[in-house]
Residue, then its C-alpha position, 0 to 999 in steps of 0.5 A: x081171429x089169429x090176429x086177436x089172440x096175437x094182439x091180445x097176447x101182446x097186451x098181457x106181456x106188455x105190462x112188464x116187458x118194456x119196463x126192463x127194457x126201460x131199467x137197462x136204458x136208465x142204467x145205461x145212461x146213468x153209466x155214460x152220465x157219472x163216466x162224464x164227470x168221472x164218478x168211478x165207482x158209481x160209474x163202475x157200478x151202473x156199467x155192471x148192472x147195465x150189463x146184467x139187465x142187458x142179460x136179464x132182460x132177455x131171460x125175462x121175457x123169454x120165462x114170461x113169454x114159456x110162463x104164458x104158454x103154460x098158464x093159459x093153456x094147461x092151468x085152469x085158465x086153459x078150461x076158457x082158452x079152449x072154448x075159443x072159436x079158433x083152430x087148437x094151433x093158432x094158439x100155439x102159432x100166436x105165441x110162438x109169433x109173440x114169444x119170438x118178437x119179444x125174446x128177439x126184441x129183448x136181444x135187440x135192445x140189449x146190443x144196441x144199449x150195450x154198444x152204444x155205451x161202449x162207443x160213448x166210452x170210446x169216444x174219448x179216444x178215436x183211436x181206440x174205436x180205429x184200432x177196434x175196427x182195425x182189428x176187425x177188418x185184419x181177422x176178415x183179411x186173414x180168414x178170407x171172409x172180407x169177401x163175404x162180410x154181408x152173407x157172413x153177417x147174413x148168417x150170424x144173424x139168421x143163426x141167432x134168429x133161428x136158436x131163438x125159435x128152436x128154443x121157444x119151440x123146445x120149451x112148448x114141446x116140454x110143457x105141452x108133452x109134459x101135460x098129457x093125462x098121463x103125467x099128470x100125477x108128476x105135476x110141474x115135474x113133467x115138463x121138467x122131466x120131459x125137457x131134459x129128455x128133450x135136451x140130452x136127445x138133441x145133444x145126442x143128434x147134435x154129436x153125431x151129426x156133427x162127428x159122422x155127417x159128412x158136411x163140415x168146414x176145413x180150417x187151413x193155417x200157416x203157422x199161427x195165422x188162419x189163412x181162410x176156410x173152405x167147405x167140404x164133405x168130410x166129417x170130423x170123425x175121418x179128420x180126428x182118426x188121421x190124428x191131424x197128419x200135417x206133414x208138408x212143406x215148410x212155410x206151406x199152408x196146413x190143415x187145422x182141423x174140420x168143423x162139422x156144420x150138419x147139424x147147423x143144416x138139421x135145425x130147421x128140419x128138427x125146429x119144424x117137427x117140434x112144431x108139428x108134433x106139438x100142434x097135433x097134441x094141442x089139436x088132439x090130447x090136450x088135457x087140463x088139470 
């Protein structure tokens, strides 16, 4: 039955999507199209609506997929939602499985369209595409990070994947607490009210993690340049109260300062009891207006 509501979830966000991812795509090529035959203002004009869409895609599948949560399972619509023969969670499960999909695909199309363009932009010049890659090459160089290119690359992309399921999972929170019996007489302003309590107490938790948990990155440096990055447990706070003392040699490598990462560490954790707590009130205190 999961595979159904997964299915049929697809089907209902289906009739819009892939039509913006169709828009951004016509854009780009129109762009690519007038810059070959040196239509500047036309030219101009479609990169900026490229790139708009680029973002717009993404904001829109991200509130048709919040927009589908709410209206299958708190509008009327919920009173049929709810006689499914199927667990209360699945339902969170399935669109969460397909919010991710979506949100990340918009993601995916957005990068791929947008540099494709710019390397049909470089093209005209090779050597503008190898100083890019140059440049880039010198900054893994320079921070020792070319040694560990894959995993960096590894954990920018695990990173991206992860905000994208914690910002579906906080979303639902909001709209699922939001529609208890009890705020019900807030209407639409329950969800709301409850997201930015959800928002200001994970900045809170982000703050302190970040400045008290001993857990963060230490950034050396010589002069202007970044020698690399090392990881210690040392928190910010420690590093901020010394008032950055960086006395020492000439010439010799000195700290610029402490990044926490903890919180980086605590999303899962956090990601995971969103989930759970609003598994259990779609099980146990669901109520539709």
């Amino acid at each position: 039955m999961f595979s159904k509501l997964v299915k049929h979830e697809f089907r209902a966000t289906a009739r819009i999507i892939p039509f913006v991812y169709l828009v951004t795509i016509f854009l780009a090529l129109v762009h690519v199209i007038t810059a070959k035959l040196n239509l500047g203002a036309v030219s101009k004009i479609s990169l900026v609506l490229m790139v708009l869409m680029c973002f717009a895609q993404v904001a829109i599948a991200f509130v048709l997929v919040i927009w589908r949560y709410y209206k299958n399972l708190y509008s009327p619509e919920g009173y049929l939602t709810h006689t499914l023969p199927v667990h209360p969670s699945q339902l969170l499960w399935s669109k969460l499985l397909v919010g991710f999909i979506w949100t990340a695909l918009s993601y995916l199309v957005g990068a791929v369209v947008f540099v494709g363009v710019m390397m049909a932009d470089f093209f005209k010049s090779a050597d503008q595409l190898a100083e890019i890659s140059k440049i880039y090459h010198a900054f893994l160089a320079q921070t020792g990070l070319d040694k560990y290119e894959a995993a960096m690359w590894i954990f920018v992309i695990g990173m991206m994947l992860l905000s994208i399921v914690l910002l579906l999972t906080e979303a639902y929170f909001a709209i699922t607490v939001g529609n208890l019996s009890k705020l019900h007489s807030l209407g639409i302003g329950g969800p709301i009210l409850v997201y930015f309590a959800e928002y200001i107490s994970l900045q809170i938790v982000a703050t302190v993690a970040t400045l008290f948990i001993p857990l963060g990155i230490r950034i050396t440096s010589s002069g202007n340049e970044l020698l690399g990055f090392k990881l210690v447990t040392q928190n910010m706070f420690s590093q901020i109260s010394t008032n950055f003392n960086s006395a020492g040699a000439s010439g010799a490598g000195t700290d610029s300062g402490i990044i926490g990462i903890a919180y980086y560490i605590l999303i899962p954790f956090i990601m995971v009891g969103l989930l759970c707590w609003t598994a259990r009130i779609i099980t146990r205190h669901t109520s539709v207006k």
